[in-house]
C-alpha positions in Angstrom: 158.4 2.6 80.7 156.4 4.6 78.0 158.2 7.4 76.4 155.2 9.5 77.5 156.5 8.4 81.1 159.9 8.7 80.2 158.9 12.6 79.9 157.0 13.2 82.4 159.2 11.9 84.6 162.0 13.6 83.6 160.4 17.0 83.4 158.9 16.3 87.0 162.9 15.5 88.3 164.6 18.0 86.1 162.4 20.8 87.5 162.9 19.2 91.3 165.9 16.8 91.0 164.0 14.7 93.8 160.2 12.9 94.0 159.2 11.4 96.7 156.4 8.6 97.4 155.5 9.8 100.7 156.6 13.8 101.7 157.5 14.5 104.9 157.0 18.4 106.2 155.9 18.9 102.9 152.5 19.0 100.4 153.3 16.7 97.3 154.0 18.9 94.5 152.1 18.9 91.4 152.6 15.3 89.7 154.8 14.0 92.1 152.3 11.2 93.1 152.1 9.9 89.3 155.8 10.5 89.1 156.1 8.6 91.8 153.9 5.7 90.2 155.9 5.5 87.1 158.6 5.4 89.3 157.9 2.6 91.4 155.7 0.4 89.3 158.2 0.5 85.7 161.1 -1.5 87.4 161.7 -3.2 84.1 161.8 0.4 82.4 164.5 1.5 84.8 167.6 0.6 82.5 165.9 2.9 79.2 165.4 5.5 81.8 168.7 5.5 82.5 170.2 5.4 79.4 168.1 8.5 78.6 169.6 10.2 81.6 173.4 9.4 80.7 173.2 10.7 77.8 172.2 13.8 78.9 174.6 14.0 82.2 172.2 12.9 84.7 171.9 9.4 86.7 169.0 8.2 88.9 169.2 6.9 92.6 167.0 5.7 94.7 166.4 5.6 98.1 164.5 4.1 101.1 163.4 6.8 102.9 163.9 5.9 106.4 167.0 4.9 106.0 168.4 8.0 105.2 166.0 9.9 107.8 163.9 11.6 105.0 161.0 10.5 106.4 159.5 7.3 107.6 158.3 5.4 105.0 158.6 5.4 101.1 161.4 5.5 98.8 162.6 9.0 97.6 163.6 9.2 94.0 167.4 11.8 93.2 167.9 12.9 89.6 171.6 13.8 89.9 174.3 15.0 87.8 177.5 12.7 86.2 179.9 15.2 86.5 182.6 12.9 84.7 180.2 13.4 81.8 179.3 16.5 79.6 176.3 18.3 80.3 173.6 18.4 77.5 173.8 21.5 75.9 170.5 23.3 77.1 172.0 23.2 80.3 173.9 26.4 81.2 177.1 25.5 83.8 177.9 29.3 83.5 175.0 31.4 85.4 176.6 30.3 89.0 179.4 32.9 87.8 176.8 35.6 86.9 175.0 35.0 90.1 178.5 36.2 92.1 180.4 38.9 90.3 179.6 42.8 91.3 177.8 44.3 88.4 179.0 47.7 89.6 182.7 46.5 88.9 184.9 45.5 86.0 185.1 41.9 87.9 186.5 39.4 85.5 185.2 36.0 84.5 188.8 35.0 85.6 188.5 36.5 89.6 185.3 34.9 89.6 185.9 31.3 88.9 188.1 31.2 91.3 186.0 33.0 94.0 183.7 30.2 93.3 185.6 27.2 93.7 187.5 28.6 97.1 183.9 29.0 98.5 182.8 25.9 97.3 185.8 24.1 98.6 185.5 25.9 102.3 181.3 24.9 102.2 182.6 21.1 101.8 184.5 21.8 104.5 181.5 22.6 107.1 180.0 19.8 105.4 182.3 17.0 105.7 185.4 17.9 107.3 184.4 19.8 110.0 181.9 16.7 110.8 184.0 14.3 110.3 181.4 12.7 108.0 182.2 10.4 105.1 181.5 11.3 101.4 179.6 8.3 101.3 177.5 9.4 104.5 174.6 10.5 102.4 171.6 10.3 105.2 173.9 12.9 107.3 172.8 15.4 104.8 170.4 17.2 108.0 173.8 18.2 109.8 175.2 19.7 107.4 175.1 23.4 108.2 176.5 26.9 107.1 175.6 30.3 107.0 177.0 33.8 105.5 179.2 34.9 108.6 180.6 31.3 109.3 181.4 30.9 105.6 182.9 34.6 105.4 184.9 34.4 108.5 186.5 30.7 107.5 187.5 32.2 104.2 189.1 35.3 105.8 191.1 33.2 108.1 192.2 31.3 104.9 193.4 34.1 103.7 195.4 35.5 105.9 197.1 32.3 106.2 197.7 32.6 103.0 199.3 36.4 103.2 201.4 35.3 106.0 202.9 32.1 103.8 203.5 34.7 100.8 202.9 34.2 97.1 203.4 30.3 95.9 206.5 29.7 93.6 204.6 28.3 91.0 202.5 30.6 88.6 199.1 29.4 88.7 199.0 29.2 92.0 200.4 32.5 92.6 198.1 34.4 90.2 194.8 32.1 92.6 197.0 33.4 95.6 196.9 37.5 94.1 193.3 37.4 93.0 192.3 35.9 97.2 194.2 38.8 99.1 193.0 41.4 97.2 189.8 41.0 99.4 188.7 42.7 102.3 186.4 41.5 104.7 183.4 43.5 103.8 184.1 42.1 100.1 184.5 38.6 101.7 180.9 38.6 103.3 179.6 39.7 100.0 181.0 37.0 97.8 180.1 34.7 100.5 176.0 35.8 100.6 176.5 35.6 96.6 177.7 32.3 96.5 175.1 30.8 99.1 172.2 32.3 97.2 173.3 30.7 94.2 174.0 27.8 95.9 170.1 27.4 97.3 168.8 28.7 93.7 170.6 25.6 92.3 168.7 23.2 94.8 172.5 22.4 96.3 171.2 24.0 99.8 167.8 24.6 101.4 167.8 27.9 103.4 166.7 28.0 106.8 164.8 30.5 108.7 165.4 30.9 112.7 165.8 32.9 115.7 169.3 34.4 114.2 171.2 34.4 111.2 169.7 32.8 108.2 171.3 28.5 107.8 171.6 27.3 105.0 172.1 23.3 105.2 172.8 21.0 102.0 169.9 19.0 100.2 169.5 15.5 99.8 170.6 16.0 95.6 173.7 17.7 97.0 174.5 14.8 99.1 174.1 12.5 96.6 176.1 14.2 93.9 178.9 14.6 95.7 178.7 10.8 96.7 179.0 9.9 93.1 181.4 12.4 92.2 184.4 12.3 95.1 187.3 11.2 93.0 186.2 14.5 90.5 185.7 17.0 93.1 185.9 16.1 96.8 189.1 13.9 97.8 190.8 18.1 97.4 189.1 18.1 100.7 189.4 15.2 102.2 192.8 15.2 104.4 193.3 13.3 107.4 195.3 15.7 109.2 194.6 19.4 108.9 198.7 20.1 109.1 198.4 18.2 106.1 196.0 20.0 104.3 197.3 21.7 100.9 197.7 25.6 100.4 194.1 26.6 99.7 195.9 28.5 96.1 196.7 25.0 94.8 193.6 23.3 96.2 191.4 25.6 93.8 193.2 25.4 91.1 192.9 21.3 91.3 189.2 21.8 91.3 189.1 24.0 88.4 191.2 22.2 86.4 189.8 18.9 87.8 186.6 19.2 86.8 187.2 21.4 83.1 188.7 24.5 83.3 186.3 26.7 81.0 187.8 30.2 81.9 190.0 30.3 79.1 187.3 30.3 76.5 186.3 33.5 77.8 188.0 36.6 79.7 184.9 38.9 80.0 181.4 39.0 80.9 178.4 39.7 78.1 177.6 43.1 78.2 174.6 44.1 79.8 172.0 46.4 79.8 171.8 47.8 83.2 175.1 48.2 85.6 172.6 47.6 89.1 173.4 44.9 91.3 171.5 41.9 90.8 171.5 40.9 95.1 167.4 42.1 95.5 166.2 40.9 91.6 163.3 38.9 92.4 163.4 37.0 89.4 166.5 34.8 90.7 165.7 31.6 89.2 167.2 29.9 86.4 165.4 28.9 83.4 167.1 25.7 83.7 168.0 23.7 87.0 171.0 21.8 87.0 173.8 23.4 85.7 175.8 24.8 88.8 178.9 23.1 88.8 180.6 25.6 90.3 183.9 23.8 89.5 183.4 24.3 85.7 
């Protein structure tokens, strides 16, 4: 594989974390089909390709289509992220946190970290616990389904759990347990439609249109990310008996500081120009894919 190639296909994946040699329900986007060349014709280049991706936090997988019930033919192509590595630098992990905070507050960096891994860790949970579907179970990616009120209402019930136990004895998990049930539901909701949006801007979900409430199920890069990174973020999910599931205060704070705790390096937001909500901006997507890891 050619530099040249090397490029292009990265910019092609980096922009689309996935190329496919035969779309199904979809038009082939511009340069996949050469993408899609270079990546099924350079097998011998595969290993320099790599080591171009590791170095900058990313791994490539490959897949046969029909196996995983992409589409019938082909072989589909997933740029996704080593989270047991460090991100390149022109990659910004932090935006998922300005996605979800209320501009019209004084919301700390601090309240919203942990906002973000509790939602992330209940969204696992309709993903893989509630289906009883293995991490390694990436073709089951198509049943994996959520949407705002589902998400909202699971968290709620979390937290009132978590009002009846009381406060934890230890103090990180008591200061996760004081910034949770100072919610409401209303607030709840909120966080939730936040998160999701952020979520499906970050190509981890596809949002789907229907009848009722807007779904949103998890992509194929999703799937495949968490495959490669369970022992970093998922096994905090992953309990065979619900009794023996952990306080949801000390299962977010073993994601955060799991995967690289990076509130301490800053307690406040950059100041901004404008105080309005960001919910209806139309301009909602990043300059750079790939850096929501909501556990950093």
């Amino acid at each position: 594989m050619t530099p040249a190639d090397m490029g292009r296909a990265f910019s092609f994946l980096f922009a689309h974390r996935t190329c496919s040699t035969h779309p199904e329900g979809r038009r082939r986007r511009d340069g996949e089909a050469q993408v899609a060349e270079i990546l099924t014709s350079e097998i011998s280049g595969y290993q320099d390709f790599e080591a171009f991706l590791n170095a900058q936090g990313f791994t490539l997988r490959s897949y046969e289509q029909g196996a995983i019930g992409v589409a019938a033919r082909g072989q589909i192509f997933v740029m996704a992220r080593r989270c047991t590595d460090e991100q390149a630098p022109y990659i910004d992990s932090g935006w998922v946190f300005e996605r979800m905070r209320d501009r019209r507050s004084t919301e700390t960096l601090e309240h919203v970290v942990v906002w973000a891994a509790q939602l992330w860790a209940t969204m696992q949970w309709f993903f893989y616990t509630r289906l009883d579907r293995g991490i390694d179970a990436v073709g089951r990616f198509k049943e994996a389904f959520v949407n705002v009120s589902q998400l909202a209402r699971e968290v709620q019930e979390q937290i009132e759990w978590m009002r009846a136990r009381g406060a934890p004895p230890d103090e990180r998990g008591r200061v996760v347990w004081e910034i949770l049930i100072d919610s409401t539901a209303g607030s709840i909701e909120t966080k939730a439609r936040r998160f999701l949006s952020a979520m499906e801007e970050a190509a981890l979900l596809d949002r789907i249109e229907g009848e009722g409430e807007a779904q949103y199920r998890q992509t194929l890069n999703a799937a495949v990310e968490m495959s490669l990174n369970f022992e970093r973020q998922a096994f905090y999910l992953m309990t065979s008996d619900e009794l023996d599931r952990p306080p949801a205060e000390d299962a977010v704070v073993g994601i955060i500081e799991g995967s690289g705790d990076r509130s301490s390096e800053v307690s406040s937001f950059p100041d901004e120009e404008s105080d309005e909500d960001s919910d209806d901006d139309p301009e909602r997507r990043p300059h750079l894919n790939g850096g929501a890891d909501v556990g950093h």
